[in-house]
matplotlib code that plots the C-alpha trace (Angstrom):
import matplotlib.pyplot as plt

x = [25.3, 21.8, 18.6, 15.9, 12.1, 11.6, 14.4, 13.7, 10.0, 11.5, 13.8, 10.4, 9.1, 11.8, 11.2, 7.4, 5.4, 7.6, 9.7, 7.3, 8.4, 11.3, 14.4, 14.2, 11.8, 13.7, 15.2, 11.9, 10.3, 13.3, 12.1, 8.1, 8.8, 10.8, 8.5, 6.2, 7.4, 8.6, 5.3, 4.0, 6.7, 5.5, 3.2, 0.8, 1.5, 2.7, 2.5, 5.8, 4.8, 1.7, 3.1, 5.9, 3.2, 1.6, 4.3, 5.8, 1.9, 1.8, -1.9, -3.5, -4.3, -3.3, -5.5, -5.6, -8.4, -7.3, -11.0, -13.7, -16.6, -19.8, -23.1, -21.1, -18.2, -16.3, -13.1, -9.6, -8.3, -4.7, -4.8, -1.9, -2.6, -4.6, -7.1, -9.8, -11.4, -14.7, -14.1, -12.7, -15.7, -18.2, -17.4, -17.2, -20.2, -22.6, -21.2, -19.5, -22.9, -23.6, -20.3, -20.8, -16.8, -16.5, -16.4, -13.7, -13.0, -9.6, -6.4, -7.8, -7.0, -9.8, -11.2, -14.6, -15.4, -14.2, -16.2, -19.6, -19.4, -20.4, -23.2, -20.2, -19.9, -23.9, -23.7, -24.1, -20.7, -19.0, -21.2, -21.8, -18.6, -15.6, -16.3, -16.3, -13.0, -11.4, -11.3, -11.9, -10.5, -10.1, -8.2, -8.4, -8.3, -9.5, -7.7, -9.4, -7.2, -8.6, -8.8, -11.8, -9.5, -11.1, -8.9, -9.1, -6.6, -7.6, -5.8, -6.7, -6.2, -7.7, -9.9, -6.7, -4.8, -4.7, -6.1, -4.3, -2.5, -1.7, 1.7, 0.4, -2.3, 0.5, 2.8, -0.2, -1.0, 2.7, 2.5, -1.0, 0.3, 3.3, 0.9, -1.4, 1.5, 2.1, -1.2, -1.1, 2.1, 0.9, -2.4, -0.3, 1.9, -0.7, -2.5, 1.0, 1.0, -2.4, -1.8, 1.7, -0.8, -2.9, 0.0, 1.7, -1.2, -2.7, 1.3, 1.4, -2.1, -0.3, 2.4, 4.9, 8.4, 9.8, 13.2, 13.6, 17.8, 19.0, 21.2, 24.4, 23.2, 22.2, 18.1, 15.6, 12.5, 11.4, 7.6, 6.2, 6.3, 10.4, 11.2, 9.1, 11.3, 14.6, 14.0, 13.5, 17.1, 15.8, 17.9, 18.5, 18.9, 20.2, 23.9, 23.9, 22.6, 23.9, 21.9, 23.2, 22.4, 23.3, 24.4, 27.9, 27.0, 23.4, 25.1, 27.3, 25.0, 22.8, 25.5, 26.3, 23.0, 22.1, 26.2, 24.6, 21.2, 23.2, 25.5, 22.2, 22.7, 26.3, 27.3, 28.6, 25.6, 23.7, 23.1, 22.4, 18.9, 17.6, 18.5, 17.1, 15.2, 17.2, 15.9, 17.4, 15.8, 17.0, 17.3, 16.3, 18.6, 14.8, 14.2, 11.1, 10.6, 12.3, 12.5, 11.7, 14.0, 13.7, 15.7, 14.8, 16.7, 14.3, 15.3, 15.9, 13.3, 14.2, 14.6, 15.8, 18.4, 18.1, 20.9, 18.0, 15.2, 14.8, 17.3, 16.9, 14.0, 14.4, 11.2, 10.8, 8.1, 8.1, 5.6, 4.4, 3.7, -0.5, -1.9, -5.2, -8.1, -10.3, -14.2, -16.6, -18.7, -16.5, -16.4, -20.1, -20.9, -18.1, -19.8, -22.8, -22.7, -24.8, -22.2, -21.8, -20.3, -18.5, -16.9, -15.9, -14.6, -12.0, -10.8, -10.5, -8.1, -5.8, -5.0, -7.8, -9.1, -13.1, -13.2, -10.9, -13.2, -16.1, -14.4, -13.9, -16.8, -18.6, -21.0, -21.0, -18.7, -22.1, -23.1, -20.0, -20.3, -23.5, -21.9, -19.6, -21.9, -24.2, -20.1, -19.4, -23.1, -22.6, -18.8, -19.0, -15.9, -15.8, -13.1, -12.1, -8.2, -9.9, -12.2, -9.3, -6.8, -10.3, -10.3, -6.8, -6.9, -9.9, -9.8, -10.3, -6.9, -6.8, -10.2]
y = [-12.5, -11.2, -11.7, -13.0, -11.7, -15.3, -14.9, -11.5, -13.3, -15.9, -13.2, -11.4, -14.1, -15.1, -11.5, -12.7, -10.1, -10.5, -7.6, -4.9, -2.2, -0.4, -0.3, -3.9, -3.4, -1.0, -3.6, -5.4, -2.2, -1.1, -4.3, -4.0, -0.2, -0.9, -4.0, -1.4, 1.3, -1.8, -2.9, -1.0, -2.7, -5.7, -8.2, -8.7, -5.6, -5.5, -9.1, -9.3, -6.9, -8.9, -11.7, -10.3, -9.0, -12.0, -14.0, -11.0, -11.2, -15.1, -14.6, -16.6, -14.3, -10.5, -9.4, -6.1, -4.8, -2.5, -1.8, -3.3, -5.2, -3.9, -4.5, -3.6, -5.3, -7.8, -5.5, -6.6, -8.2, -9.2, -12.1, -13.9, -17.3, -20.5, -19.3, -21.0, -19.5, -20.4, -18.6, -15.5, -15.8, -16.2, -13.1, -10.8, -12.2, -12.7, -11.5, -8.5, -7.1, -8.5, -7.5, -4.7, -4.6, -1.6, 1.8, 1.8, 5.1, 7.0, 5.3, 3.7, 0.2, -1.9, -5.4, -6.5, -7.3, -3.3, -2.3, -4.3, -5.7, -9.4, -9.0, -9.7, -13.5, -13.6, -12.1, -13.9, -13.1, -14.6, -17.8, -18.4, -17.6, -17.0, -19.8, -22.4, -20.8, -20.9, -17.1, -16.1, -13.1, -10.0, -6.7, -4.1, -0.8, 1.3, 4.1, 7.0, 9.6, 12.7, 10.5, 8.5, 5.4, 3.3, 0.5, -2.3, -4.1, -7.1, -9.4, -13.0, -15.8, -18.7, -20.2, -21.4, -18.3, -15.4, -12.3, -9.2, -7.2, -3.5, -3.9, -5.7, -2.8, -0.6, -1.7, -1.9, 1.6, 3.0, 1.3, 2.7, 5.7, 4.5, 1.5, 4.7, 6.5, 3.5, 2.8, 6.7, 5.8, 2.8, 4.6, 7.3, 4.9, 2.9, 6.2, 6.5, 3.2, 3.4, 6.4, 4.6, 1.9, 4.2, 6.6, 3.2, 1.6, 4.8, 4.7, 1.1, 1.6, 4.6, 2.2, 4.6, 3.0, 3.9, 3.0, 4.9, 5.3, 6.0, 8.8, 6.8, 4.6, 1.6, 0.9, 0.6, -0.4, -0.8, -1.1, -3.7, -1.5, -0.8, -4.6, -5.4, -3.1, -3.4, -7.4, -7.1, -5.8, -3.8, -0.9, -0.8, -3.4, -3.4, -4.5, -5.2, -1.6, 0.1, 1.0, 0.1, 1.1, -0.6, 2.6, 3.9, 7.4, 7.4, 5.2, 7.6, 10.3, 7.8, 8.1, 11.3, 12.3, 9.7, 11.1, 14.4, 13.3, 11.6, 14.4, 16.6, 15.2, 15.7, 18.4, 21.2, 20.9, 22.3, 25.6, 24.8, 23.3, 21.1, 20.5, 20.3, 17.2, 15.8, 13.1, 11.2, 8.8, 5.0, 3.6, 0.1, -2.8, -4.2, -1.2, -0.6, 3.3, 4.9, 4.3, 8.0, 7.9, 11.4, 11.3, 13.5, 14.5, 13.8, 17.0, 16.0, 17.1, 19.4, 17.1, 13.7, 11.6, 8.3, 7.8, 4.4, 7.0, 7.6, 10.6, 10.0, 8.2, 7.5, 7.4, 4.8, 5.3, 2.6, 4.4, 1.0, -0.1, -1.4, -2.0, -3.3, -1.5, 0.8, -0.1, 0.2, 0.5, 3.1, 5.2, 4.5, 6.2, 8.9, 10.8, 9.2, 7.0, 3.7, 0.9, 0.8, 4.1, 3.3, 0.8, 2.9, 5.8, 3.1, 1.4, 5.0, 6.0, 2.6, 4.5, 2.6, 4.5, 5.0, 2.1, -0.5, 0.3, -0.5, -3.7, -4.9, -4.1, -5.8, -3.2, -0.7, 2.3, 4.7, 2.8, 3.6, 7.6, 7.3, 6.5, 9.1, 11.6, 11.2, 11.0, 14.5, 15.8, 14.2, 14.9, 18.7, 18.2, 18.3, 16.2, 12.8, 13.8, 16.2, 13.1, 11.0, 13.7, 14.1, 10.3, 10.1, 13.0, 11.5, 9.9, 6.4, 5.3, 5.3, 2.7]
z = [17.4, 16.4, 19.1, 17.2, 18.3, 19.8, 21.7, 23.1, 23.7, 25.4, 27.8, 28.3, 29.4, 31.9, 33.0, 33.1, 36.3, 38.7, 36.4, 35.7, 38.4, 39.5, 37.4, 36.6, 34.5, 32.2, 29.4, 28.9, 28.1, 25.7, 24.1, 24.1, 22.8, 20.4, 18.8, 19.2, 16.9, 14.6, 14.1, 11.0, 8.8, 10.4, 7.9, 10.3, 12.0, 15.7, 15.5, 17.5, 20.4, 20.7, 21.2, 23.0, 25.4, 25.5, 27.2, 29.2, 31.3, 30.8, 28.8, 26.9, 24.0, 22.9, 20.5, 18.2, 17.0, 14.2, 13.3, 15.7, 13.7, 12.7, 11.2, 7.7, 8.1, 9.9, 10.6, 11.0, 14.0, 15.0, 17.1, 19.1, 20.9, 20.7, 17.9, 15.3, 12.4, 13.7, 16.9, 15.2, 12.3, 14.9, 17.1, 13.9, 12.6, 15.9, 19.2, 19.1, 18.9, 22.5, 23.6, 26.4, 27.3, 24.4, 23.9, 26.9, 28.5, 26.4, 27.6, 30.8, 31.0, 32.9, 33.3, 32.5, 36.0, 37.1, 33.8, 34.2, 37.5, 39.1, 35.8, 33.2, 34.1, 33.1, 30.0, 27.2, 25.5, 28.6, 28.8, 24.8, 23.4, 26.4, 28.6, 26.0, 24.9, 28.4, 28.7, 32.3, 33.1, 30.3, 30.7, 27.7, 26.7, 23.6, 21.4, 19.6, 17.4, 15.5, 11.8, 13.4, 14.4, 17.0, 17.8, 21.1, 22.5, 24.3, 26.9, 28.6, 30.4, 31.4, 34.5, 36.1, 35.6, 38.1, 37.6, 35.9, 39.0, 39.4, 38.3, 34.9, 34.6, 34.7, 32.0, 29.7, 30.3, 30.0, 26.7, 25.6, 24.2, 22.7, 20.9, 19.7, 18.1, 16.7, 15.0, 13.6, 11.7, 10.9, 9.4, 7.4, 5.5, 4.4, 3.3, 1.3, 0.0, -1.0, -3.2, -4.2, -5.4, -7.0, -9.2, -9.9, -11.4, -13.5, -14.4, -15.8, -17.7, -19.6, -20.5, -19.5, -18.0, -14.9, -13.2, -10.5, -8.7, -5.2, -5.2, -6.3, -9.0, -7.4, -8.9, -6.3, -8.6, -12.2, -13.3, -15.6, -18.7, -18.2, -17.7, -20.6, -22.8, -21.1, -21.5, -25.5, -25.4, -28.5, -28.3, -24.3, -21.9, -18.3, -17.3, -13.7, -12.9, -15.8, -18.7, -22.0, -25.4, -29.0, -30.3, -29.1, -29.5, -27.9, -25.2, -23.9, -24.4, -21.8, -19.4, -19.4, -19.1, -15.8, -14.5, -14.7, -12.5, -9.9, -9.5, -8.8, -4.8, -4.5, -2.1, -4.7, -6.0, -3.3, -4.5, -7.8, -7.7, -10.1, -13.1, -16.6, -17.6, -20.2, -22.9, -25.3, -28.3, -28.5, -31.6, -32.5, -34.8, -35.0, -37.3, -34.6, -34.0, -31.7, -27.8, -26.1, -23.0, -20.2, -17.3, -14.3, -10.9, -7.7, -6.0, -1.6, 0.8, 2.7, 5.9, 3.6, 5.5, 3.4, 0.8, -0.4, -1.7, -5.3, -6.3, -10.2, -12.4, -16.1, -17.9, -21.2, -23.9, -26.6, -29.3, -30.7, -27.4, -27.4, -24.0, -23.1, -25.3, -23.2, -22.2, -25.3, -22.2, -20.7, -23.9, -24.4, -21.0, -21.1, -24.3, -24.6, -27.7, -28.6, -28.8, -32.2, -32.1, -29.3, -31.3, -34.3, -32.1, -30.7, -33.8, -34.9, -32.3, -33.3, -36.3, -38.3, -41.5, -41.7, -44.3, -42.5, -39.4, -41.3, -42.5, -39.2, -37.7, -41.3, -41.8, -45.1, -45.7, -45.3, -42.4, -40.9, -42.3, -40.8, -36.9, -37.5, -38.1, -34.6, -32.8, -34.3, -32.8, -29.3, -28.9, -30.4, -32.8, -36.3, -37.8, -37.2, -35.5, -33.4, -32.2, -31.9, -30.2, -27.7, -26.9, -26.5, -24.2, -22.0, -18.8, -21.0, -20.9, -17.0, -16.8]

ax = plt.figure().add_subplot(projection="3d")
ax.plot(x, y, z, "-o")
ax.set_aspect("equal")
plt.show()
């Protein structure tokens, strides 16, 4: 039968101080480690070994400070215990500027009376904003890495608690390092899925299709643009995870060619590399043109262990396809035009002839010559495909 994380919570606590030295201690840091290096799949993140900390020293809050406030912004906290928006809002926006229990010392894990002295109960941070919030005694510790991550992690208990003891002291500093690791991970896969983000978006403005396969067939992820044209069944649709095609012949042309990709990560085909990127076209009972279909082996990395990462990706183009027109503003900046010409040089690269363009934008034919002319001068080409084939080439379609 599975543990759940309250469960292990609740065996930490059980475990509670009297447990943090000697060889008794053992199975409850097993569990704190590994919530640890869980937490950057976690949505908060570490929000388990928080809390998990939290009841194994019987505090009253655990908090994360994954980046500290500052005059600029109110930074990201993680937060575990009895807690109010006012109280959070109000310490990012006011009194972490009269906080002096900051900028701790590298992995040393302190109090604020050890820190500051007798002085810390006078400050106002403690009277203002602790006090009221039955905070009485506070134990934290601050992390720094080479990226220019500054994180705190900040423990407390009440005015009937104890204080934090040596032993407790010590379990949060075998853990310090391990948290710091941690947070690194935690910082380079969101600098992946930022970029993820990123590609995927400039993907989906191109309205190219992507379904991406694990290494035996099963699909792991399709874009908007694919499910749009998979869902017309125009063509190509998806059985289960089998792709389908109207056409008998271009079907099994479609599966010989994905048999071929999936075969790229079987073990005879070690030596052989990658192979060829292979594309087929789709045709469409709609008498629409064409679907454009390319199907490419991911080649393994050289350390790859997962048989769940993307080992093949088909790419779909439908030709008619229209997405979302680019900025006149955009365009306007980009090459320098008034917005009239702006206007024109878009309709243009729909496929519009000079004198529909002028129909639609209601002004005369020669008016319309006349735009033309000053796009030629500011653009440096000379005929109206080369303006379209340099629009269509510009960074336009990405904004």
């Amino acid at each position: 039968m599975a543990i759940s994380a309250k469960s292990q919570a609740s065996a930490a606590t059980a475990a509670g101080a009297t447990a943090l030295t000697g060889t008794a201690a053992w199975p409850l840091l097993d569990r704190l480690l590994s919530a640890i290096y869980e937490g950057p799949l976690e949505s908060p993140p570490w929000q388990s070994a928080l809390q998990m900390l939290r009841d194994t020293l019987q505090a009253g809050h655990v908090t994360l400070m994954l980046r500290p406030p500052s005059p600029d912004s109110a930074g990201v906290m993680i937060n575990t215990g009895s807690t109010t928006v006012e109280a959070v809002k109000s310490y990012e926006t006011h009194f972490f500027a009269l906080d002096p229990f900051v900028r701790l010392q590298e992995g040393e894990v302190v109090t604020a009376e050890e820190l500051i002295g007798k002085q810390w109960l006078d400050s106002p941070v403690y009277r203002e904003y602790l006090k009221p919030l039955d905070i009485r005694h506070l134990l934290g510790a601050d992390m720094y890495t080479r990226d220019g991550i500054e994180c705190r992690l900040r423990i407390t208990r009440g005015h009937d608690a104890q204080p934090f003891t040596a032993a407790e002291k010590g379990l949060c500093s075998t853990l310090l390092p391990h948290l710091k690791r941690s947070i690194q991970l935690h910082a380079r896969l969101d600098s992946l899925e930022c970029e993820r983000q990123l590609f995927a978006g400039t993907i989906n403005r191109m309205l190219l299709g992507i379904i991406s396969f694990t290494q035996t067939g099963q699909i792991l992820e399709m874009n908007q643009e694919a499910k749009r044209i998979l869902g017309e069944k125009d063509g190509i649709w998806l059985s289960g995870s089998t792709l389908t095609a109207d056409s008998v012949q271009e079907g099994r042309e479609l599966q010989r060619m994905l048999k071929q990709a999936f075969s790229e990560h079987s073990p005879a085909s070690d030596e052989e590399g990658p192979g060829v990127v292979q594309a087929l076209s789709i045709t469409r009972p709609s008498g629409r043109a064409k679907l454009g279909v390319l199907i490419r082996a991911i080649p393994l990395g050289q350390w790859s262990e997962s048989r769940q990462r993307p080992g093949t990706v088909v790419f779909l183009r439908d030709p008619e396809s229209s997405g979302a027109q680019p900025s006149q503003e955009l365009v306007r900046r980009l090459f320098g035009l008034t917005r009239m010409e702006a206007q024109l040089a878009l309709l243009l690269t729909e496929g519009l002839t000079l004198d529909e363009a002028a129909e639609q934008m209601n002004v005369r034919r020669n008016t319309a010559r006349t735009h033309l002319r000053s796009i030629f001068s500011k653009t440096g080409v000379t005929r109206q495909t080369m303006l379209v084939r340099l629009l269509l080439n510009s960074v336009i379609s990405l904004g």
